[in-house]
MARVO-365199 format. One line per field, with one value per residue (C-alpha): residue number from 1; residue in one letter; x, y, z. Coordinates in pm, whole numbers, plus 50000, padded with zeros to 5 digits. Example, Ala and Ser with C-alpha at 12.3 -4.5 7.8 and 13.67 -1.06 7.14 Angstrom:
<setis>
resi <- c(1  2) .
resn <- c(a  s) .
X <- c(51230  51367) .
Y <- c(49550  49894) .
Z <- c(50780  50714) .
</setis>
This chain:
<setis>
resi <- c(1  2  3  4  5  6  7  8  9  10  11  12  13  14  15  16  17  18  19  20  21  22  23  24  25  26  27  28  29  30  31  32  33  34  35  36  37  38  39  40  41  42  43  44  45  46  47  48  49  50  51  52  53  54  55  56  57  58  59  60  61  62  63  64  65  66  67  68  69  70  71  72  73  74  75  76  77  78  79  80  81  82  83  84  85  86  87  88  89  90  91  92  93  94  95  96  97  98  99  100  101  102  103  104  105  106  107  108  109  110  111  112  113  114  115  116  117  118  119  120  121  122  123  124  125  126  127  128  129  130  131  132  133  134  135  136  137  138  139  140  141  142  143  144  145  146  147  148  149  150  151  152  153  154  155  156  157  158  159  160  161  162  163  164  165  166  167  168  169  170  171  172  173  174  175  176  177  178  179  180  181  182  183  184  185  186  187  188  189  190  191  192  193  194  195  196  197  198  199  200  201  202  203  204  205  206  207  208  209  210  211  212  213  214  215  216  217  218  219  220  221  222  223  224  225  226  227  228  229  230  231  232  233  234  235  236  237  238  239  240  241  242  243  244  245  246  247  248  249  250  251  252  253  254  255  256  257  258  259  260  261  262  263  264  265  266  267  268  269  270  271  272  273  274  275  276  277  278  279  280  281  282  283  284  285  286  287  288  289  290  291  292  293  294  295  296  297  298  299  300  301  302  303  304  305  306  307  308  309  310  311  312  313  314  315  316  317  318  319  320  321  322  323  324  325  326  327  328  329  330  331  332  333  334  335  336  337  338  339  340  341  342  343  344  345  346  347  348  349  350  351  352  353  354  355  356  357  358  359  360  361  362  363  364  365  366  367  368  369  370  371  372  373  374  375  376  377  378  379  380  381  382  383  384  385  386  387  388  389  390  391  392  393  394  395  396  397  398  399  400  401  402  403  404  405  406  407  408  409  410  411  412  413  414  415  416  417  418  419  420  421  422  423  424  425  426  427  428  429  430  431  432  433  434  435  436  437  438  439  440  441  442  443  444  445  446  447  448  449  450  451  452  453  454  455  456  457  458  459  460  461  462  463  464  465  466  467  468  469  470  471  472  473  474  475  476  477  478  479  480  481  482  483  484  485  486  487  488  489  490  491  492  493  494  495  496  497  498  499  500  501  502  503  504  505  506  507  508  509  510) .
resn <- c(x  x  x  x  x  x  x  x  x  x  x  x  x  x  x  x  x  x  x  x  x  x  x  x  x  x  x  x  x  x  x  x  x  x  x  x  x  x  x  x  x  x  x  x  x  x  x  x  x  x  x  x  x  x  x  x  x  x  x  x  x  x  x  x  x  x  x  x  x  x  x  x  x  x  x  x  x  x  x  x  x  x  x  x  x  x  x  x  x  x  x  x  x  x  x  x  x  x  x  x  x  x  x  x  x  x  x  x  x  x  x  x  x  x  x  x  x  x  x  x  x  x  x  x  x  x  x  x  x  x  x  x  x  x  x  x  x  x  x  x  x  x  x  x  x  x  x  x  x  x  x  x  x  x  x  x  x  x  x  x  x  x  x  x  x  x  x  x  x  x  x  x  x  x  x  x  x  x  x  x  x  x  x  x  x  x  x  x  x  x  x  x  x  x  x  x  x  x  x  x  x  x  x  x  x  x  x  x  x  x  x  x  x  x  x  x  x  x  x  x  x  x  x  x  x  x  x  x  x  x  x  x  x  x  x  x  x  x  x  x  x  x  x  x  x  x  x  x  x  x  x  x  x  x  x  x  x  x  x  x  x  x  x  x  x  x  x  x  x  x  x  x  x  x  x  x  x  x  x  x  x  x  x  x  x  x  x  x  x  x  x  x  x  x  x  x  x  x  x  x  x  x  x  x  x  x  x  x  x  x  x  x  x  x  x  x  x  x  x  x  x  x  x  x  x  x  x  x  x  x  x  x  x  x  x  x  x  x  x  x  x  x  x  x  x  x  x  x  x  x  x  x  x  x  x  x  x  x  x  x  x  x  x  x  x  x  x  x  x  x  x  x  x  x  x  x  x  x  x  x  x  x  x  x  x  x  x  x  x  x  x  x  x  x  x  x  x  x  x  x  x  x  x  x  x  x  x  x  x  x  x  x  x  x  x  x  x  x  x  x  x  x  x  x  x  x  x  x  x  x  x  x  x  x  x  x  x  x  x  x  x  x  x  x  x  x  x  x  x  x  x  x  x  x  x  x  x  x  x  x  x  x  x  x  x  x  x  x  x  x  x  x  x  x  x  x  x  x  x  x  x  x  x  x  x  x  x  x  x  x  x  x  x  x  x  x  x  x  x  x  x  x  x  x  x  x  x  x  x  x) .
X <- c(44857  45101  45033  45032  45140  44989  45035  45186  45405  45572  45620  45761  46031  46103  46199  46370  46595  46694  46784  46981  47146  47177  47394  47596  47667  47782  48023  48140  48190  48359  48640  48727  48773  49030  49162  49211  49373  49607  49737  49749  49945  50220  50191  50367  50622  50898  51101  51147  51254  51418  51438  51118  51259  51334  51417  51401  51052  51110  51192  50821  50751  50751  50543  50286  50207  49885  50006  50326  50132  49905  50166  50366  50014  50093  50361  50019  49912  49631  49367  49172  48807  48649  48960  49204  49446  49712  49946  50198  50015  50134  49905  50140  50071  49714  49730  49993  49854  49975  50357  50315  50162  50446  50706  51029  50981  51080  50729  50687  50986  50776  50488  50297  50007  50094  50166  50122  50384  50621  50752  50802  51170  51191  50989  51176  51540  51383  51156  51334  51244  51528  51821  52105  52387  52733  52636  52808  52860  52533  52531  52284  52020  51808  51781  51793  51429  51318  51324  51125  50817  50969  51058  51168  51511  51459  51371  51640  51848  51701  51807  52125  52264  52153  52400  52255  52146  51953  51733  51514  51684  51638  51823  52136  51901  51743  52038  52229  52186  51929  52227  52450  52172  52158  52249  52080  51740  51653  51358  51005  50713  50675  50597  50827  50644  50321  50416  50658  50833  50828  50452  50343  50133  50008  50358  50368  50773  50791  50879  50696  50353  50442  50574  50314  50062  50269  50252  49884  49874  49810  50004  49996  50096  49719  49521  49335  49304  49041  49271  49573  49473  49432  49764  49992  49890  49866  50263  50329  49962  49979  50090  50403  50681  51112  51246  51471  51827  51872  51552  51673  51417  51547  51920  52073  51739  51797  51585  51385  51076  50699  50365  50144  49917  49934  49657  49407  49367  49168  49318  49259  49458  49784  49751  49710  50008  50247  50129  50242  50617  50629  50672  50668  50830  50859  50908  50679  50895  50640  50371  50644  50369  50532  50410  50272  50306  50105  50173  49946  49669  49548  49484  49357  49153  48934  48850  48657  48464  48149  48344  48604  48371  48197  48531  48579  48995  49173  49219  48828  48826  49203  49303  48931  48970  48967  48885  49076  48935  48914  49226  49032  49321  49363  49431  49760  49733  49671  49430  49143  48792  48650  48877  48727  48314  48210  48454  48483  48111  47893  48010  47830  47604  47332  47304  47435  47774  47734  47513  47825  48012  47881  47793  48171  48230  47960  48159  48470  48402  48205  48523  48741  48575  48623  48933  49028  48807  49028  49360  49312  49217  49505  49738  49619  49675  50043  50130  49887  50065  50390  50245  50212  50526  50696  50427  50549  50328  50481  50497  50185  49988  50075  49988  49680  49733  50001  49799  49530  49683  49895  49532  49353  49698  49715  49364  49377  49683  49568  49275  49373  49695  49460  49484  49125  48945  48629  48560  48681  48549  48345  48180  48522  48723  48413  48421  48802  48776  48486  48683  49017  48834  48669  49045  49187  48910  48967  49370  49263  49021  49312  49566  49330  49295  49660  49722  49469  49634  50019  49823  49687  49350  49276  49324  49684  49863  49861  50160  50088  50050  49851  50098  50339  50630  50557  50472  50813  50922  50747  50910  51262  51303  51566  51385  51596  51889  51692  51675  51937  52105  51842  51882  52284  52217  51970  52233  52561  52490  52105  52294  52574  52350  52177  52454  52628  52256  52284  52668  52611  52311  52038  51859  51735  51625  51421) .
Y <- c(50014  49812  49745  49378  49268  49077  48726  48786  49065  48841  48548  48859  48922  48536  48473  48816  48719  48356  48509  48741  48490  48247  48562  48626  48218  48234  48526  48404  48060  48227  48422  48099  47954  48191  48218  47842  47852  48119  47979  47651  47823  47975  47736  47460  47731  47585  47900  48207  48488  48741  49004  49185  49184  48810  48849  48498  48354  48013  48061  48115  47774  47515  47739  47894  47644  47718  48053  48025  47722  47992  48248  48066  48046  48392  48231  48126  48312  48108  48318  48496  48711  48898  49227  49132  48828  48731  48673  48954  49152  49395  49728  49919  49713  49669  50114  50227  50602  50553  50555  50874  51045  50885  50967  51112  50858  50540  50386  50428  50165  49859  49883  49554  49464  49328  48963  48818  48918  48586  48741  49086  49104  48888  49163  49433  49296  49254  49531  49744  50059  49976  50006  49779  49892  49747  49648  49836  50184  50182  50413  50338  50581  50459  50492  50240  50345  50195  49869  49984  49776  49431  49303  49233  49287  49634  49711  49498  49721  50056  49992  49825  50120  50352  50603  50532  50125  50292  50535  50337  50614  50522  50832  50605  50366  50589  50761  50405  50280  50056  49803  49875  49662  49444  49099  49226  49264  48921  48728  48881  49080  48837  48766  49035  49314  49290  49153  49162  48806  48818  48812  48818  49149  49295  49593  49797  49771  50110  50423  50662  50537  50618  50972  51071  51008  51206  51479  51534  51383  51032  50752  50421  50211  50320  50191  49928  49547  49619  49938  49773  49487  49758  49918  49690  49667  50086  50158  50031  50014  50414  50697  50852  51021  51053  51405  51559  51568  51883  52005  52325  52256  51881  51897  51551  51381  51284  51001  50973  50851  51044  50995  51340  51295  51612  51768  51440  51114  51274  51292  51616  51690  51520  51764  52048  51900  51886  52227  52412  52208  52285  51957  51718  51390  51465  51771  51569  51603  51676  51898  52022  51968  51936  51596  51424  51043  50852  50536  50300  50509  50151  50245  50627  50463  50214  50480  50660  50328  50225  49919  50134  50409  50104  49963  49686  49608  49510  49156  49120  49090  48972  48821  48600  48348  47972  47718  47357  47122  47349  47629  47920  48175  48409  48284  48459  48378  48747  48768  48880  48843  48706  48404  48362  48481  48277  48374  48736  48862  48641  48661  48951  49012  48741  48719  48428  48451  48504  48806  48967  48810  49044  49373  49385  49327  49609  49867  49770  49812  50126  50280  50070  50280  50604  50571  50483  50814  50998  50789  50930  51264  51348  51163  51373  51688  51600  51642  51938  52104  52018  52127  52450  52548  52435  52729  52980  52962  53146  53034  53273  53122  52791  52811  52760  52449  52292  52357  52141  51853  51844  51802  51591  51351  51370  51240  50943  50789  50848  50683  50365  50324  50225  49881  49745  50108  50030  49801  49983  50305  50342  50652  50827  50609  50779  51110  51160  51039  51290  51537  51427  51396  51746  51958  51730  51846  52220  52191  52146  52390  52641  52465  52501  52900  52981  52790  52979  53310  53187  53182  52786  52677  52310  52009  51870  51615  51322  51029  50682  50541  50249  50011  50012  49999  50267  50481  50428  50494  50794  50952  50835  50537  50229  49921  49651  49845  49852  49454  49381  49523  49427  49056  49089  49200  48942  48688  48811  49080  48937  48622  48663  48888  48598  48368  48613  48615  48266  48234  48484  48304  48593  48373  48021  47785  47467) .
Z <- c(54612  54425  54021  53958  53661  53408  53359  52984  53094  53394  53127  52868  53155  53272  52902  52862  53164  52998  52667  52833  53035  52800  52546  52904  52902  52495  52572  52894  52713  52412  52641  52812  52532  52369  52694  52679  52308  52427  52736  52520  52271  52510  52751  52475  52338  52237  52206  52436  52213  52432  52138  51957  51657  51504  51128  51041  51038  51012  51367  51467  51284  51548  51818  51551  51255  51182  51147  50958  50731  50609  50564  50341  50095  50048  49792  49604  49276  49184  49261  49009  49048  48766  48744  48953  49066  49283  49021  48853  48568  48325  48432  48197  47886  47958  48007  47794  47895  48240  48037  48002  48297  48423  48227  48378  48681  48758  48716  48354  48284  48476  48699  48747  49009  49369  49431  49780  50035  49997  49665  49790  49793  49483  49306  49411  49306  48972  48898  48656  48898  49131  48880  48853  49057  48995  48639  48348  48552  48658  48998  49252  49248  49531  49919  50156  50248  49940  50150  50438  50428  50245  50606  50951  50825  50811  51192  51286  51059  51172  51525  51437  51204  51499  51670  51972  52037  52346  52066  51758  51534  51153  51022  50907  50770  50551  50463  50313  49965  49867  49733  50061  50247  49970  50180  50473  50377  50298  50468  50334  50521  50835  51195  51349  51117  51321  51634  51953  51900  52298  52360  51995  52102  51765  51709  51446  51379  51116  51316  51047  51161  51530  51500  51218  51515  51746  51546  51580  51934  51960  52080  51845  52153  52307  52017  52098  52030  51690  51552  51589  51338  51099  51203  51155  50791  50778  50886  50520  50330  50313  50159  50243  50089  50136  50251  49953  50045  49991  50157  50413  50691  50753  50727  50742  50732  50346  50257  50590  50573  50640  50625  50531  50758  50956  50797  50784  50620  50324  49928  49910  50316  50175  49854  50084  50390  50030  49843  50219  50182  49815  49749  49456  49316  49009  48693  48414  48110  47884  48020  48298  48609  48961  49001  49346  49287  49525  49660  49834  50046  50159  50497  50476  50186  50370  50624  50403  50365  50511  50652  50782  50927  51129  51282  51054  51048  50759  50939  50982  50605  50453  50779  50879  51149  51120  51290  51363  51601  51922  51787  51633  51448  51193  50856  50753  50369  50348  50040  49861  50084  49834  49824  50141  50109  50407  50650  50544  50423  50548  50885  50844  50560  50504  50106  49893  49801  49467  49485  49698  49497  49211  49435  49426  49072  48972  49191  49030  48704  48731  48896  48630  48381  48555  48596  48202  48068  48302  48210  47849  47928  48142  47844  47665  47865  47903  47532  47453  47704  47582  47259  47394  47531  47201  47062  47251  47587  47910  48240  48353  48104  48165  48585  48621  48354  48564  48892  48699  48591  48929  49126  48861  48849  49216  49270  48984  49121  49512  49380  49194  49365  49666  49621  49662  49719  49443  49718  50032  49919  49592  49661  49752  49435  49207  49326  49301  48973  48872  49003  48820  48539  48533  48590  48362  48086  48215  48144  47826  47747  47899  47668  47339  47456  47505  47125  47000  47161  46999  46640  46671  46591  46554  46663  46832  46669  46898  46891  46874  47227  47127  47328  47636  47423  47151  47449  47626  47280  47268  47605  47491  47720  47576  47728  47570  47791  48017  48074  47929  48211  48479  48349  48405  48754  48873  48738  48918  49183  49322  49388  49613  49811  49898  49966  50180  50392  50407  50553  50783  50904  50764  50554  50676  50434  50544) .
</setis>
């Protein structure tokens, strides 16, 4: 005999049904839609770009203006939350330490926070890290690859400078001079970086990101839709490092570009995918530690992150869509979420802006202050340890000291250099600086042993590193040379790269 069911229950199901329907109805409605905006879109293209790769990005103008409006407000510096901005800051003046855990590489001359990604090639011509080539003898010191990720100059360049125009080789690339491609590499981080100018599918354009997946088995090209908006940022937002010229296992691959991710996206797999090459960056001067300098972990970063670990992309949050009339698109003025609090975290999270507002100021200062009782420590570590070879110490005693402030180094810069990790990932940012922090204390303890061994009991004497420039002074760097000679070449070299872009129709200006 059949169960009936009750009158409640039948009601419970009728309205179970509607919701459902009406939630089918809201999607349904919602694909149409895009589909509508994005036949819209290339249905009134005005231009049919037959190449993946267009350089200029004024050419996208007339077919994407939304886009390319909001693009241009990268340009914008205005912005300003509690610790960081948009505009150029000095880090080294505001953490003169940093001089000197530096010191014997190019970052301890000028290192100064990001600006948006319209001034990108701007700040590279004039950063005093890039030399001056062709002004007063100076020889230029730096690879080609130094412009990899400043623009869509540079896969056009990669292919161009190939043997083989059938093959995207970038060995030739890589193995220029960063002044050879001086007028070539001329219109900023654009359009053609992230997409196929043909279909505008989301493309990463660097070839390191592709064949660092291939190398554990994946395919970049199968990601889908939601990795890929994260991707395109990650083929630049991410560590990597330049082969040594004179490396034996990678003859004539001198400057070529890699990302150490063979052994995972951790801090502590790079360490161990560069301890099995024997690699490092640097000799530190003072302490003599094979350095590993990190670059920008962005993107291995923000996986370690709750948001990451739940399939948020980069875009969801720096990228959040807008809305005009009946056009909904991403907002390319790539920027700070919290520029942006309703579009960004409240699309998900329910509290008033200004308690999110402050969740993320409380997790950036905690790690702010992490990271300056390790800054000191491992300052301090460098010139003990100098101390201590000028006392005699040997290489066996001074090992297990170099191993330590290699590690601890490695895992401040990894950390901080993550632009945006005391948001992305606090708990990983705290931890690598606990751990810094604790080998960084153990070098010295070591240090204070092997002085005590070579006769020395007390305290070292310490220099005065109270500013940037009596640091720099301290290492033996001559910064009015310096920019003097940086000055000379942003007023006679910088230029006529530029107006040879422009005559050879490089560079557009509107």
């Amino acid at each position: 005999m059949e169960k009936k069911l009750k009158k409640w229950q039948g009601w419970a199901l009728f309205g179970g049904a509607m919701v459902i329907v009406f939630l089918l109805g809201l999607l349904v409605s919602s694909l149409m839609e895009r589909r509508a905006e994005v036949a819209s879109v290339f249905n009134n293209k005005r231009t049919e770009f037959t190449d993946s790769i267009i350089a200029q990005n004024e050419k996208f103008k007339a077919d994407y203006p939304r886009e390319y409006e909001t693009w241009a407000m990268t340009e914008d510096t205005t912005f300003h939350s509690m610790y960081n901005a948009s505009n150029e800051t000095d880090e080294l003046g505001d953490r003169p330490e940093m001089v000197i855990l530096w010191a014997g590489y190019a970052f301890s001359r000028h290192y100064n926070t990001p600006r948006g990604h319209k001034h990108c090639l701007e700040d590279l011509r004039k950063i005093l890290r890039t030399g001056n080539p062709g002004i007063d003898g100076d020889e230029d010191m730096q690879p080609a690859t130094c412009w990899t990720c400043k623009g869509p100059d540079v896969p056009r360049m990669m292919r161009e400078m190939s043997d083989s125009k059938s093959v995207f080789d970038p060995t030739n690339y890589y193995a220029a001079k960063w002044s050879q491609l001086g007028s070539e590499i001329v219109n900023t981080v654009g359009c053609s970086d992230c997409h196929d100018a043909r279909t505008m599918d989301l493309r990463p354009a660097r070839p390191a990101l592709y064949e660092a997946w291939a190398r554990v088995g994946k395919d970049v090209r199968k990601a889908s839709h939601q990795e890929m908006r994260s991707l395109v940022c990650a083929q630049c937002h991410t560590e990597y490092y330049f082969i040594k010229k004179d490396d034996p296992k990678n003859p004539g691959k001198a400057n070529y570009l890699m990302f150490p991710q063979d052994k995972g996206l951790t801090c502590e797999a790079a360490e161990e995918y560069f301890d099995s090459i024997g690699f490092y960056d640097y000799i530190h001067p003072l302490s003599k530690t094979p350095i590993l300098k990190a670059q920008h972990p962005g993107y291995e970063m923000a996986l370690q992150g709750i948001h990451g670990q739940r399939g948020v992309s980069c875009a969801d949050c720096h990228m959040p869509y807008k809305q005009e009339g009946g056009v909904k698109f991403s907002d390319h003025r790539i920027t700070s979420p919290l520029a942006n609090i309703d579009r960004t975290c409240q699309t998900c999270h329910r509290q008033d802006a200004e308690v999110l507002k402050q969740n993320v100021y409380d997790r950036q200062r905690m790690t702010r202050d992490s990271r300056t009782k390790l800054e000191k420590q491992l300052a301090a570590a460098h010139i003990e340890a100098k101390f201590a070879w000028e006392k005699g110490a040997t290489e066996a005693e001074m090992k297990p000291v170099l191993q330590l402030i290699r590690s601890s180094q490695w895992r401040w810069d990894y950390a901080f250099a993550s632009h945006g990790a005391s948001f992305h990932a606090p708990q990983e940012v705290q931890r690598l600086f606990s751990d810094g922090l604790v080998q960084a204390q153990e070098a010295r303890l070591i240090i204070s042993k092997i002085l005590a061994k070579h006769g020395f009991i007390g305290d070292v004497p310490m220099p005065d590193i109270s500013t940037k420039e009596k640091a720099q002074a301290y290492i033996g760097l001559d910064m009015s040379k310096l920019k003097e000679k940086k000055q000379k070449f942003l007023n006679e070299i910088a230029p006529k790269w530029i107006e040879e872009a422009k005559k050879n129709g490089k560079l557009i200006e509107l």
